[in-house]
PDB file with SEQRES, HELIX, SHEET and CRYST1 records, atoms N, CA, C and O in Angstrom:
SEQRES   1 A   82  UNK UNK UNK UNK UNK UNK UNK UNK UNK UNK UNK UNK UNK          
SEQRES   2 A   82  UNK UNK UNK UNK UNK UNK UNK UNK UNK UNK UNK UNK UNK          
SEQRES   3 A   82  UNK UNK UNK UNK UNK UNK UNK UNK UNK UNK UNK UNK UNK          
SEQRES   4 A   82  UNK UNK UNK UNK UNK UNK UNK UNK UNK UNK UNK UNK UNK          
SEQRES   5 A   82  UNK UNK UNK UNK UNK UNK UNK UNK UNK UNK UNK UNK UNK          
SEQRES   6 A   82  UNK UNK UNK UNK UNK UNK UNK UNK UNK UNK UNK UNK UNK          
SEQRES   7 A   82  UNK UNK UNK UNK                                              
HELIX    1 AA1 UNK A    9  UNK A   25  1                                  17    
HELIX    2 AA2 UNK A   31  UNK A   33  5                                   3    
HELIX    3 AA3 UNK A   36  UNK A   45  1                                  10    
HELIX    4 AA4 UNK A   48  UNK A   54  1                                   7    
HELIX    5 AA5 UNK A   61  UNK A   79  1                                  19    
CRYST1    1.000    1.000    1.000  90.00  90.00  90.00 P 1           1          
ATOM      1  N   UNK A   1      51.205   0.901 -30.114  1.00  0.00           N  
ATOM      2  CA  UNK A   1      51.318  -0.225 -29.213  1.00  0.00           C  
ATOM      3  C   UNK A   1      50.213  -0.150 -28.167  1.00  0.00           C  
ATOM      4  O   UNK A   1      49.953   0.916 -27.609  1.00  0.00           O  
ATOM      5  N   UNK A   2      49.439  -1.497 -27.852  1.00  0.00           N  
ATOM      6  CA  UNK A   2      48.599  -1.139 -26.664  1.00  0.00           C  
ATOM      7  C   UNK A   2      48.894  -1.628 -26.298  1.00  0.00           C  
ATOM      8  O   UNK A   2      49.495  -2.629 -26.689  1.00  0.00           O  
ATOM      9  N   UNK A   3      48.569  -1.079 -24.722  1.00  0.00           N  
ATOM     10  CA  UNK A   3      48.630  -1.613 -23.185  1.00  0.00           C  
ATOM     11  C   UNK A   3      47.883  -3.094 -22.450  1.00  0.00           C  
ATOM     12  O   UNK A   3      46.919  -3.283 -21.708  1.00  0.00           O  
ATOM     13  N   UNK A   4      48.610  -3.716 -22.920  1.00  0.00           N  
ATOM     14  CA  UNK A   4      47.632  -4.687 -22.019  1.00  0.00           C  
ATOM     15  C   UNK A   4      47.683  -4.364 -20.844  1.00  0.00           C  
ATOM     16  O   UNK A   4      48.678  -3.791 -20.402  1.00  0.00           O  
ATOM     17  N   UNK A   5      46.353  -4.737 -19.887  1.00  0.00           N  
ATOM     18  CA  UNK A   5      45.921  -4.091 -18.624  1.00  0.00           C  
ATOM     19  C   UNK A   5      46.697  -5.461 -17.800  1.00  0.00           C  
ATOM     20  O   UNK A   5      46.933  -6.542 -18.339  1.00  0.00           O  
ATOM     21  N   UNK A   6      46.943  -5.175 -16.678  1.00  0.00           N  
ATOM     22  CA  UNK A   6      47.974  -5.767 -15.116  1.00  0.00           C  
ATOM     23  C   UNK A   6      47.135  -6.485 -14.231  1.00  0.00           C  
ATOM     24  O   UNK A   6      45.992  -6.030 -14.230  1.00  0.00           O  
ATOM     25  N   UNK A   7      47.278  -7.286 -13.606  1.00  0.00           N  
ATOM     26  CA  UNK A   7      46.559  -7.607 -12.442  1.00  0.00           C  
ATOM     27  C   UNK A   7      45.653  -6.204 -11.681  1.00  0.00           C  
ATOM     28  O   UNK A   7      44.447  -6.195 -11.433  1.00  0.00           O  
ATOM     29  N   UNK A   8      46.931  -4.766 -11.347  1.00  0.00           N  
ATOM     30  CA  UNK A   8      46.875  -3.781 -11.057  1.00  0.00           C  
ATOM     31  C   UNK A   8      45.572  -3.061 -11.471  1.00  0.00           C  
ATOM     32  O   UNK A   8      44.627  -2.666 -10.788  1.00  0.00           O  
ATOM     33  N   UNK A   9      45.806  -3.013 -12.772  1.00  0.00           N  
ATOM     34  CA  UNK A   9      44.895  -2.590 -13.373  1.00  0.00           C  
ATOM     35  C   UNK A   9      43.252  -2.663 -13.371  1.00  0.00           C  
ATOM     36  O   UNK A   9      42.314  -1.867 -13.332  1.00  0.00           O  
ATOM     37  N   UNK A  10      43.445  -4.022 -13.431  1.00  0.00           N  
ATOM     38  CA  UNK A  10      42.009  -5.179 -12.959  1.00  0.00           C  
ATOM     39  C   UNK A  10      41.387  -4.863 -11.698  1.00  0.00           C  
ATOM     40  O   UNK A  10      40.206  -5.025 -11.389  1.00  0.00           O  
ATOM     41  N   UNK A  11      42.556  -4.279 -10.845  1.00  0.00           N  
ATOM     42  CA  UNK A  11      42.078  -4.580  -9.454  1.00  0.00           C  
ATOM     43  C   UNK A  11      41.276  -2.662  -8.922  1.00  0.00           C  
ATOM     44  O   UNK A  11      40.558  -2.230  -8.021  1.00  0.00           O  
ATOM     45  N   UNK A  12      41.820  -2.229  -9.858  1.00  0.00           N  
ATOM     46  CA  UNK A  12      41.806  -0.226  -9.795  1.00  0.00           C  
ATOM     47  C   UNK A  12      40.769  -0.588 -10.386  1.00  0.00           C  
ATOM     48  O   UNK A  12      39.914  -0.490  -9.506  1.00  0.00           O  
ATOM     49  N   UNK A  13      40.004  -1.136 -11.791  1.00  0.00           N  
ATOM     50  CA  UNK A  13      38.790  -1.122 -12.092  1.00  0.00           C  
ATOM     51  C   UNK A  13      37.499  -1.521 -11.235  1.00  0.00           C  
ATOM     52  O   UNK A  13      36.456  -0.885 -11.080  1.00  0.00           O  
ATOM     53  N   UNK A  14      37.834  -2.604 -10.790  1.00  0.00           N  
ATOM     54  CA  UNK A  14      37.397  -3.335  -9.465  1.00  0.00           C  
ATOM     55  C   UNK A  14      37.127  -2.076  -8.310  1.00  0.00           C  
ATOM     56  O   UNK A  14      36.014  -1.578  -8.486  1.00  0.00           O  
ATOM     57  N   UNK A  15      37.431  -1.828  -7.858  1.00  0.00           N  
ATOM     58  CA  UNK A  15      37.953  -0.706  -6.985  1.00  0.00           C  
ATOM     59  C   UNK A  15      36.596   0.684  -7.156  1.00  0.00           C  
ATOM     60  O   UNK A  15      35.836   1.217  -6.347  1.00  0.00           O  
ATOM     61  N   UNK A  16      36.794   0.811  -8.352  1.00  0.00           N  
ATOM     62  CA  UNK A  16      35.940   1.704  -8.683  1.00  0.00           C  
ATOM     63  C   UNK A  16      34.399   1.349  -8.723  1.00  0.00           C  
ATOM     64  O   UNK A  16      33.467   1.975  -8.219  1.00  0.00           O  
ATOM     65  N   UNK A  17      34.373  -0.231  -9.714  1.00  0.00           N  
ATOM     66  CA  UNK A  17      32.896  -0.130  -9.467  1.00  0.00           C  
ATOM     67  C   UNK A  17      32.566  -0.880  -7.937  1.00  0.00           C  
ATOM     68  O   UNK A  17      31.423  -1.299  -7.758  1.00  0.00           O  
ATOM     69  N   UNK A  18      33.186  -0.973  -7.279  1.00  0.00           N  
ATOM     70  CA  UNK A  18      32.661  -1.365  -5.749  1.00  0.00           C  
ATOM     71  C   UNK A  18      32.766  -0.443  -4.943  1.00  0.00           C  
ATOM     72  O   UNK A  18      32.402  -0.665  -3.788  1.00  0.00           O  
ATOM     73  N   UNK A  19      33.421   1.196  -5.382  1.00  0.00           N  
ATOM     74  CA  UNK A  19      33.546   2.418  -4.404  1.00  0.00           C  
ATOM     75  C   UNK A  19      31.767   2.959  -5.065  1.00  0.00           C  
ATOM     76  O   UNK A  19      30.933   3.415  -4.283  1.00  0.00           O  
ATOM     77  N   UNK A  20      31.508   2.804  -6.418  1.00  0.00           N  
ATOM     78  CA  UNK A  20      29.975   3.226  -6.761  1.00  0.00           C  
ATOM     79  C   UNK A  20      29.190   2.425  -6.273  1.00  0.00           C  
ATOM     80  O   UNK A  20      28.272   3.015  -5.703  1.00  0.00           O  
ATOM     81  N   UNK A  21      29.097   1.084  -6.214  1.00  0.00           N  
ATOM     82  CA  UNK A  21      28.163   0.167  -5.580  1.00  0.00           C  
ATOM     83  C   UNK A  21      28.138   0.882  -3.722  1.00  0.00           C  
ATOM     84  O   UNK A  21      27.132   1.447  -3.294  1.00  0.00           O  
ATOM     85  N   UNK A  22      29.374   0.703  -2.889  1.00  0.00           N  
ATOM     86  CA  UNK A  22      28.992   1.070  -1.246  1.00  0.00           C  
ATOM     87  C   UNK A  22      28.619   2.361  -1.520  1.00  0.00           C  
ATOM     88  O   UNK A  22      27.655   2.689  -0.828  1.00  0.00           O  
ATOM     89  N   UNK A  23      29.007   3.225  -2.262  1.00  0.00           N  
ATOM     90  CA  UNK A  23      28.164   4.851  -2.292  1.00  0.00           C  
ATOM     91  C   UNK A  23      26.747   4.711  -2.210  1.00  0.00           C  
ATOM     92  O   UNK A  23      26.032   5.280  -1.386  1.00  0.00           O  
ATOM     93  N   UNK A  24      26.428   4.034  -2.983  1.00  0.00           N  
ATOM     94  CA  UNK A  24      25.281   3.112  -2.507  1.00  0.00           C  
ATOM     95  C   UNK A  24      24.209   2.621  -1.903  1.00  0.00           C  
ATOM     96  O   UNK A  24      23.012   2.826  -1.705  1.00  0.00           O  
ATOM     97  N   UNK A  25      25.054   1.922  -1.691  1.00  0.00           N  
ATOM     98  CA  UNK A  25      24.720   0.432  -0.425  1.00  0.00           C  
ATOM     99  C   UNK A  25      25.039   0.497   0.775  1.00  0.00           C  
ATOM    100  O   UNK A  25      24.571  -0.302   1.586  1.00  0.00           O  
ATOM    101  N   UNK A  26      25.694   1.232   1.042  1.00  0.00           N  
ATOM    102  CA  UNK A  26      26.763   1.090   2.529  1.00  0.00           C  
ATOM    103  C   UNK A  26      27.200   2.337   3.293  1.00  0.00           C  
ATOM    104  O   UNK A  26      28.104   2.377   4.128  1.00  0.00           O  
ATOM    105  N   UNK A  27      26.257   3.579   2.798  1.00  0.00           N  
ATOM    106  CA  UNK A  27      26.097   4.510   3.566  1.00  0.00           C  
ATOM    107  C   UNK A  27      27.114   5.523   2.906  1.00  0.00           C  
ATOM    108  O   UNK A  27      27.630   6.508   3.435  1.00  0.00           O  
ATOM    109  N   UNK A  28      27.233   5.167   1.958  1.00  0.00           N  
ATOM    110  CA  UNK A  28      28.377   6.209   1.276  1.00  0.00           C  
ATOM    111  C   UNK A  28      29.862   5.752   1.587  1.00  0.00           C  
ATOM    112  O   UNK A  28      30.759   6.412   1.062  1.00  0.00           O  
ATOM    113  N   UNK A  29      30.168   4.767   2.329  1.00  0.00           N  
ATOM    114  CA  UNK A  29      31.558   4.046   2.694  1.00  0.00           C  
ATOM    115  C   UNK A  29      32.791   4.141   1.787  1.00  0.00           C  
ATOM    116  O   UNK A  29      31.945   4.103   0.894  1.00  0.00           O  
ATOM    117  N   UNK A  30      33.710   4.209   1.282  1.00  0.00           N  
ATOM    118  CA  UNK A  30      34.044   3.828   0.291  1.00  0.00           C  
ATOM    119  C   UNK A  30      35.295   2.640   0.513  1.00  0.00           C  
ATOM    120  O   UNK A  30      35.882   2.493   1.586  1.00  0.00           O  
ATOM    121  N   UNK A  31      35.558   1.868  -0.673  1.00  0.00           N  
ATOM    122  CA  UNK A  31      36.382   0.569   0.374  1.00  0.00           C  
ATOM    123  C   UNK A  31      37.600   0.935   0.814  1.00  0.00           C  
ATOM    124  O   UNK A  31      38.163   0.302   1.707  1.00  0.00           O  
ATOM    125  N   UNK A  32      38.104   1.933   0.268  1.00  0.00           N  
ATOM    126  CA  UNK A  32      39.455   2.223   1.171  1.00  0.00           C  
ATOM    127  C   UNK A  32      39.139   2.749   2.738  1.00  0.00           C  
ATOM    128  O   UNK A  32      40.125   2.604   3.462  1.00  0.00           O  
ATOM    129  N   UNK A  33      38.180   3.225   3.289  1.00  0.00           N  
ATOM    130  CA  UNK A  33      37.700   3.185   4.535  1.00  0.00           C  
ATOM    131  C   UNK A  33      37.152   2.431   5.564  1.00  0.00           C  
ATOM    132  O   UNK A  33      36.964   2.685   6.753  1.00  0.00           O  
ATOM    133  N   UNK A  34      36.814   0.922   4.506  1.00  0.00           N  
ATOM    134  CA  UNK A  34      35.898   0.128   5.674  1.00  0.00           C  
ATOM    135  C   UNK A  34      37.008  -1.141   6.173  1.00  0.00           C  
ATOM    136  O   UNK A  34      38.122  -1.459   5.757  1.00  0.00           O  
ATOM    137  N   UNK A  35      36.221  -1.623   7.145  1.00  0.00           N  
ATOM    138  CA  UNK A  35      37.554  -2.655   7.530  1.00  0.00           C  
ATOM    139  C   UNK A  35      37.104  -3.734   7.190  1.00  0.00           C  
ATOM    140  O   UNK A  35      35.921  -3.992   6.967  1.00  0.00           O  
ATOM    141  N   UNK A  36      38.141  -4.541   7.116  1.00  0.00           N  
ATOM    142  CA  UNK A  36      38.279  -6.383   6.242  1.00  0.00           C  
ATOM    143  C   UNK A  36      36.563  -6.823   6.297  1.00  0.00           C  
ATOM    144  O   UNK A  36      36.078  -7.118   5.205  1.00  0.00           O  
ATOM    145  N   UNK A  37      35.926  -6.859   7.137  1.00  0.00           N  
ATOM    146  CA  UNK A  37      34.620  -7.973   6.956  1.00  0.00           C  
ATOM    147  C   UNK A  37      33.398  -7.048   6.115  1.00  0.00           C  
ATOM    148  O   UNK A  37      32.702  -7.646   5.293  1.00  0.00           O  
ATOM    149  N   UNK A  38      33.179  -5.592   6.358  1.00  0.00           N  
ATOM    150  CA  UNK A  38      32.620  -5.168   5.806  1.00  0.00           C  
ATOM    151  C   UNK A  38      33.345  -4.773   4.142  1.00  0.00           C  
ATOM    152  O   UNK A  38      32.549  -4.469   3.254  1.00  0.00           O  
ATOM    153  N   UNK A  39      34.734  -4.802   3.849  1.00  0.00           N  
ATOM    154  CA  UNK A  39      34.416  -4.680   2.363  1.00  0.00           C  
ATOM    155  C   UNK A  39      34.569  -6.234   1.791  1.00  0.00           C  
ATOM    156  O   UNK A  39      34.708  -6.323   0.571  1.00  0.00           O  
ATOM    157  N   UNK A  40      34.559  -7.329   2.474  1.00  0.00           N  
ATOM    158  CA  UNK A  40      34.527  -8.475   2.380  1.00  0.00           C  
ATOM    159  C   UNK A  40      32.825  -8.855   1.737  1.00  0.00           C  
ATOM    160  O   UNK A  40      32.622  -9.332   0.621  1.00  0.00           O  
ATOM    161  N   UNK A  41      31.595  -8.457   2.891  1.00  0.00           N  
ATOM    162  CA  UNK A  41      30.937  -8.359   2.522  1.00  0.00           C  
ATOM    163  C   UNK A  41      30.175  -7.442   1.284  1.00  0.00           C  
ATOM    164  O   UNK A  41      29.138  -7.587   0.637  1.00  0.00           O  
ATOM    165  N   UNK A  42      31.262  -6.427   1.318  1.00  0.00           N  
ATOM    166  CA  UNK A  42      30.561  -5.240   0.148  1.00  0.00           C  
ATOM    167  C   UNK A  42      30.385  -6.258  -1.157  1.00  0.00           C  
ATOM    168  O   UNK A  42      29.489  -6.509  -1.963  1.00  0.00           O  
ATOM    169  N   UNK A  43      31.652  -6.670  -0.925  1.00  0.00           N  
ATOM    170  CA  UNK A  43      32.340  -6.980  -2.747  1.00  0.00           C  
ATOM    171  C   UNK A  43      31.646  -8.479  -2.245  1.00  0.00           C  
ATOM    172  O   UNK A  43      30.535  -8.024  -1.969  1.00  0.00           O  
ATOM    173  N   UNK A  44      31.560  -9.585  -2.012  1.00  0.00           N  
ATOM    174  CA  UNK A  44      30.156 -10.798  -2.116  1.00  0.00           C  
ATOM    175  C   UNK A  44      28.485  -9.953  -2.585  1.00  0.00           C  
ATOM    176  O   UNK A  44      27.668 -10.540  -3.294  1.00  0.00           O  
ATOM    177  N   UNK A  45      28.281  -8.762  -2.121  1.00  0.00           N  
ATOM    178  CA  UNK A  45      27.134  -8.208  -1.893  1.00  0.00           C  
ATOM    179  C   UNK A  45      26.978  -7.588  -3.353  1.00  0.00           C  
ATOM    180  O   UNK A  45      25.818  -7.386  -3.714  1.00  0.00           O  
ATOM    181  N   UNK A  46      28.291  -7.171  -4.481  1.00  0.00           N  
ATOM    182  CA  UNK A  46      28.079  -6.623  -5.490  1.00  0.00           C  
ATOM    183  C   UNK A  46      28.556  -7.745  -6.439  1.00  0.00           C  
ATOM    184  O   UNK A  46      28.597  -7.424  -7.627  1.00  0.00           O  
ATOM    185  N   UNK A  47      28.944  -9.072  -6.107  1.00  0.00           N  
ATOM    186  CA  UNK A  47      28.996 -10.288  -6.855  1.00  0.00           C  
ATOM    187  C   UNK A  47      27.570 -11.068  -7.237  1.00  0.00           C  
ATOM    188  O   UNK A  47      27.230 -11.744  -8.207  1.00  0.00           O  
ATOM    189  N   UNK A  48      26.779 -10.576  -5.793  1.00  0.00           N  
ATOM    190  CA  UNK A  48      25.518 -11.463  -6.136  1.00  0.00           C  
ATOM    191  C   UNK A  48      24.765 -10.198  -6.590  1.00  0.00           C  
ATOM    192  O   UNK A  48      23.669 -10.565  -7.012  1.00  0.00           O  
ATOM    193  N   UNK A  49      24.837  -9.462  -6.638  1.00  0.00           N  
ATOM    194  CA  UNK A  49      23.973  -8.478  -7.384  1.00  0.00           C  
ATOM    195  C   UNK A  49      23.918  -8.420  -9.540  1.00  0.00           C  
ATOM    196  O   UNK A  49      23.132  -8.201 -10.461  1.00  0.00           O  
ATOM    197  N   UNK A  50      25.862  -8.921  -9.190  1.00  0.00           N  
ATOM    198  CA  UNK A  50      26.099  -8.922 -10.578  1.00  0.00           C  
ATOM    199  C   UNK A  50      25.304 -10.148 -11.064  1.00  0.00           C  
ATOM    200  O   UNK A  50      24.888 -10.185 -12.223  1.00  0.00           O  
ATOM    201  N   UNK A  51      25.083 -11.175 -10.173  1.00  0.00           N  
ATOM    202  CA  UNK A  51      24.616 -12.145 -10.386  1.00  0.00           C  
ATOM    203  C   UNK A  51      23.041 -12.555 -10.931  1.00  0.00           C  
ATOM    204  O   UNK A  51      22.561 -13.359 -11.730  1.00  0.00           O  
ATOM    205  N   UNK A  52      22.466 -11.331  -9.849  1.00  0.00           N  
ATOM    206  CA  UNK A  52      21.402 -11.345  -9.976  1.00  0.00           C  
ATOM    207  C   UNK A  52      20.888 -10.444 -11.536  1.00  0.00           C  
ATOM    208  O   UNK A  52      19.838 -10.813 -12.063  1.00  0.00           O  
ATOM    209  N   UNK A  53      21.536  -9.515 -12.055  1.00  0.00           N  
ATOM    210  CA  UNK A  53      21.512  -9.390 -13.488  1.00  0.00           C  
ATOM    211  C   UNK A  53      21.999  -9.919 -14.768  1.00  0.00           C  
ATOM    212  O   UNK A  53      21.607  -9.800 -15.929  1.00  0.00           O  
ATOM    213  N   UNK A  54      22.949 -10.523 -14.219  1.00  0.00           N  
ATOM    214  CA  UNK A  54      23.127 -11.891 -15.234  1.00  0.00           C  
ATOM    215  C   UNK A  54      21.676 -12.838 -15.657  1.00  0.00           C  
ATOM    216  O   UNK A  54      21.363 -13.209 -16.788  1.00  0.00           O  
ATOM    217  N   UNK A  55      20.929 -13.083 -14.363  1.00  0.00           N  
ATOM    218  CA  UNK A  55      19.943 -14.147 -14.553  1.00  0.00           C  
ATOM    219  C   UNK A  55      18.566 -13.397 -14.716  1.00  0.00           C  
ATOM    220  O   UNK A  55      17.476 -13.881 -14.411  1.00  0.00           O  
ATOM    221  N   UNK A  56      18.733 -12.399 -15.135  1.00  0.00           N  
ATOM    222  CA  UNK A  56      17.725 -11.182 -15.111  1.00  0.00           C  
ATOM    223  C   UNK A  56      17.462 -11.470 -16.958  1.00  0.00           C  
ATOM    224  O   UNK A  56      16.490 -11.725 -17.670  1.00  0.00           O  
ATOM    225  N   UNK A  57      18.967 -11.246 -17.169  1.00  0.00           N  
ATOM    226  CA  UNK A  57      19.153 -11.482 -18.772  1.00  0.00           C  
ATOM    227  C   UNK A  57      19.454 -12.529 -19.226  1.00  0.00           C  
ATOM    228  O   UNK A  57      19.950 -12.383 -20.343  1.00  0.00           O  
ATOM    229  N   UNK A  58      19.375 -14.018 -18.757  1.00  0.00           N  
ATOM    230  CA  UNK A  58      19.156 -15.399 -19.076  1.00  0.00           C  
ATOM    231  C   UNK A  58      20.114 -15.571 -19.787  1.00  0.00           C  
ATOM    232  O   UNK A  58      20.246 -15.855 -20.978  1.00  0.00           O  
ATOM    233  N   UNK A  59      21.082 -15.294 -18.616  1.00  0.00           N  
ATOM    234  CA  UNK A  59      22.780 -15.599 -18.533  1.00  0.00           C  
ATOM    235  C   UNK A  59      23.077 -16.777 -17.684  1.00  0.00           C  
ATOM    236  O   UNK A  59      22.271 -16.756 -16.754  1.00  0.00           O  
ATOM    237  N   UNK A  60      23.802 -17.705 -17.593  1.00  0.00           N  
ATOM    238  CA  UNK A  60      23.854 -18.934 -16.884  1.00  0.00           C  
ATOM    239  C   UNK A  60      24.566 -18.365 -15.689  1.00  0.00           C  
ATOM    240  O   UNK A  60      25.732 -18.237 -16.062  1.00  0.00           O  
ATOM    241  N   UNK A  61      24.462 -17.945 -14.411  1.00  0.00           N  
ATOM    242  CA  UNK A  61      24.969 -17.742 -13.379  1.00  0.00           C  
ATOM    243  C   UNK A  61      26.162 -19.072 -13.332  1.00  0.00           C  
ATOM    244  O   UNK A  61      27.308 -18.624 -13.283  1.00  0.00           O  
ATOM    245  N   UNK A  62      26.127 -19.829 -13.336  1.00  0.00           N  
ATOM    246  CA  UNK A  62      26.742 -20.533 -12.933  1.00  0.00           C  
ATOM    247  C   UNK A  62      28.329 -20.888 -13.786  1.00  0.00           C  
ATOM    248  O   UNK A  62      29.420 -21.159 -13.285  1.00  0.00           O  
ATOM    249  N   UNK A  63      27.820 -20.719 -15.644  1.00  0.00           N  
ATOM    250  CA  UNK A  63      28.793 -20.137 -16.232  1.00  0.00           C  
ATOM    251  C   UNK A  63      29.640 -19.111 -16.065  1.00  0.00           C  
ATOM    252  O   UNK A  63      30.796 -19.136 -16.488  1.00  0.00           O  
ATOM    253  N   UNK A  64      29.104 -18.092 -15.408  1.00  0.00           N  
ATOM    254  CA  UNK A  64      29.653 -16.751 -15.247  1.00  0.00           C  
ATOM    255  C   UNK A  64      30.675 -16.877 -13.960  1.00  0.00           C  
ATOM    256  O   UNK A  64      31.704 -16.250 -13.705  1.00  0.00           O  
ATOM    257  N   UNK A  65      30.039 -17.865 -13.290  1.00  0.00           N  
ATOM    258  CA  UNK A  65      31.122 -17.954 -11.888  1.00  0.00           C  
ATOM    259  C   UNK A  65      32.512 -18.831 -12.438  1.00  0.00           C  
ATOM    260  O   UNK A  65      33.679 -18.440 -12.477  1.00  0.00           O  
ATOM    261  N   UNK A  66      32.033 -19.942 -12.778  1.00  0.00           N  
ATOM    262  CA  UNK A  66      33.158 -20.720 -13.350  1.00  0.00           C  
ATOM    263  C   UNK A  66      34.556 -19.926 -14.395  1.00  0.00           C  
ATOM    264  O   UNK A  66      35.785 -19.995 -14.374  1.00  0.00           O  
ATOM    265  N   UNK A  67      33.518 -19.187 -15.248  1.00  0.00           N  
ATOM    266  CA  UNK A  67      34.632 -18.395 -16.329  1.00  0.00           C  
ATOM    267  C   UNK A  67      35.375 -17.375 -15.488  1.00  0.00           C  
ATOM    268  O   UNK A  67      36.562 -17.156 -15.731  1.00  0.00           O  
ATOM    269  N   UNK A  68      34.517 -16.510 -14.161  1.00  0.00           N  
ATOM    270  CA  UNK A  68      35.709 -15.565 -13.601  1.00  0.00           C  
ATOM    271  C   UNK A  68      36.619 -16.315 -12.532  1.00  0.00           C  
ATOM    272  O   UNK A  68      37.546 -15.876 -11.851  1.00  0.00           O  
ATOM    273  N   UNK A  69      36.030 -17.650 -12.605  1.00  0.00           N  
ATOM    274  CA  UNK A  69      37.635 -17.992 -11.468  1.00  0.00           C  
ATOM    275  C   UNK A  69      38.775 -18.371 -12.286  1.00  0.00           C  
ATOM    276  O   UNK A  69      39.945 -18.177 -11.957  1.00  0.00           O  
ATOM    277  N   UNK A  70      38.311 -19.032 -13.585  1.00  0.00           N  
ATOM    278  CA  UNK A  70      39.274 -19.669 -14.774  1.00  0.00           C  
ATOM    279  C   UNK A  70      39.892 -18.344 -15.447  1.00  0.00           C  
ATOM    280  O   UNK A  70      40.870 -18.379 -16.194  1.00  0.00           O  
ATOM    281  N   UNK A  71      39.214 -17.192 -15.096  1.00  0.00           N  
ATOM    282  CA  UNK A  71      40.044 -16.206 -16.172  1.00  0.00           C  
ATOM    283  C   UNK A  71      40.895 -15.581 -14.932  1.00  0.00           C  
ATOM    284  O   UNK A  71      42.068 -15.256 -15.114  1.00  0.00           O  
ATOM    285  N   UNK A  72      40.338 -15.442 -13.809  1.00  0.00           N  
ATOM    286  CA  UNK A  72      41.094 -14.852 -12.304  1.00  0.00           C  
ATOM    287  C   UNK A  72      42.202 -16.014 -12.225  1.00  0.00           C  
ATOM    288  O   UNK A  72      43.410 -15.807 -12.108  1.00  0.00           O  
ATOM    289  N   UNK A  73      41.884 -16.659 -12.268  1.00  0.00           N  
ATOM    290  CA  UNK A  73      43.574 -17.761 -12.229  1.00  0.00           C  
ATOM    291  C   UNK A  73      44.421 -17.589 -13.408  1.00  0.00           C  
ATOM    292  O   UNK A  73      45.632 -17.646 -13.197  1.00  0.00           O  
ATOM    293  N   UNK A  74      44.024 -17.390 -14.617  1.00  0.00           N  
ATOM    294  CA  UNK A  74      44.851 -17.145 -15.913  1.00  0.00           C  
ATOM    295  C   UNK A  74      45.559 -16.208 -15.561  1.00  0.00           C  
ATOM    296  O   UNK A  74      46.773 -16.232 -15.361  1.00  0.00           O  
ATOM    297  N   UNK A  75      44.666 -15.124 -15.444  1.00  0.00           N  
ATOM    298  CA  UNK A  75      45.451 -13.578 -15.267  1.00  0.00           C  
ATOM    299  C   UNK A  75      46.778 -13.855 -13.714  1.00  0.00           C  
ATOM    300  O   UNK A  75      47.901 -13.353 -13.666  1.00  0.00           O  
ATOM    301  N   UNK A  76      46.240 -14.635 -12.808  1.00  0.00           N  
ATOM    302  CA  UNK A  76      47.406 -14.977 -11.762  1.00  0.00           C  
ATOM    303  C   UNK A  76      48.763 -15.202 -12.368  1.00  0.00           C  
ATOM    304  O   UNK A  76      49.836 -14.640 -12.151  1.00  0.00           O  
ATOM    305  N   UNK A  77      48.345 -16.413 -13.389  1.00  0.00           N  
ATOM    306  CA  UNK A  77      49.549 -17.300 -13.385  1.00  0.00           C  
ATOM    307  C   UNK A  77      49.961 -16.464 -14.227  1.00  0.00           C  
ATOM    308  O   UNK A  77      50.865 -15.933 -13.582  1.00  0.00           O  
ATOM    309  N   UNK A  78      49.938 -15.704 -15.723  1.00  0.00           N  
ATOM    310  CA  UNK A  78      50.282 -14.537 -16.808  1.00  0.00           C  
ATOM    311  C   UNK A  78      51.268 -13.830 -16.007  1.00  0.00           C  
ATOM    312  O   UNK A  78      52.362 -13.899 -16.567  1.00  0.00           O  
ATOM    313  N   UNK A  79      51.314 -13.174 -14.913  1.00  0.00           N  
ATOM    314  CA  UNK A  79      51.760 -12.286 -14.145  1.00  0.00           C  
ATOM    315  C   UNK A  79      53.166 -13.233 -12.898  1.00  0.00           C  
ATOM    316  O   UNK A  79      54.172 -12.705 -12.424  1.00  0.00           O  
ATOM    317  N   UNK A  80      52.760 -14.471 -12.733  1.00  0.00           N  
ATOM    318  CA  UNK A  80      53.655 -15.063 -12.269  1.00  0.00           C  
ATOM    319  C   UNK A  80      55.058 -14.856 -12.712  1.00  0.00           C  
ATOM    320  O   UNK A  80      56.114 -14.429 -12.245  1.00  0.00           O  
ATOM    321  N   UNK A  81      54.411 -15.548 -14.266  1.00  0.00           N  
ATOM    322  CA  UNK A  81      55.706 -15.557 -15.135  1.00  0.00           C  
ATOM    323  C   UNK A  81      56.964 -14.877 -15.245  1.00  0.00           C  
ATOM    324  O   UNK A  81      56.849 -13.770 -15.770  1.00  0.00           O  
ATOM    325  N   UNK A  82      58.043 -15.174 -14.938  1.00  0.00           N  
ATOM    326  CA  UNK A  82      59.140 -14.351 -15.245  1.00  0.00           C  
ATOM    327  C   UNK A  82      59.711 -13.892 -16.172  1.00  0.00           C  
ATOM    328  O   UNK A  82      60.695 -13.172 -15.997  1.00  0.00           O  
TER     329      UNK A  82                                                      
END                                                                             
């Protein structure tokens, strides 16, 4: 049987590659240490970075934004469910 992965899950992966990105970027910070505006800015700061290699590799930035809010709302409502 496999595991499908959780909101949780999503968010611990998340977690990780934005604790390697401020190791970083941000003085070695990691986000469980910084407060609301700076990991606010971390994680915008490693969105447009992702961004900026998307269009590096003649990836449609703009596709890529659209599909993670449509799949970030899927995975919402999946988890709603009772």
């Amino acid at each position: 049987m496999t595991h499908e992965p959780t909101n949780t899950d999503r968010a611990a992966w998340a977690k990780e590659a934005l604790a390697d990105f401020t190791a970083r970027t941000c003085g070695g910070d990691h986000p469980d240490t910084m407060d609301r505006s700076d990991l606010e800015n971390a994680t915008s700061d490693l969105i447009a970075d992702l961004l900026h290699f998307a269009e590096q590799q003649g990836v449609e930035t703009d596709c890529i934004l659209a599909s993670a809010v449509l799949h970030f709302e899927a995975e919402q409502r999946e988890e709603a469910r009772p």
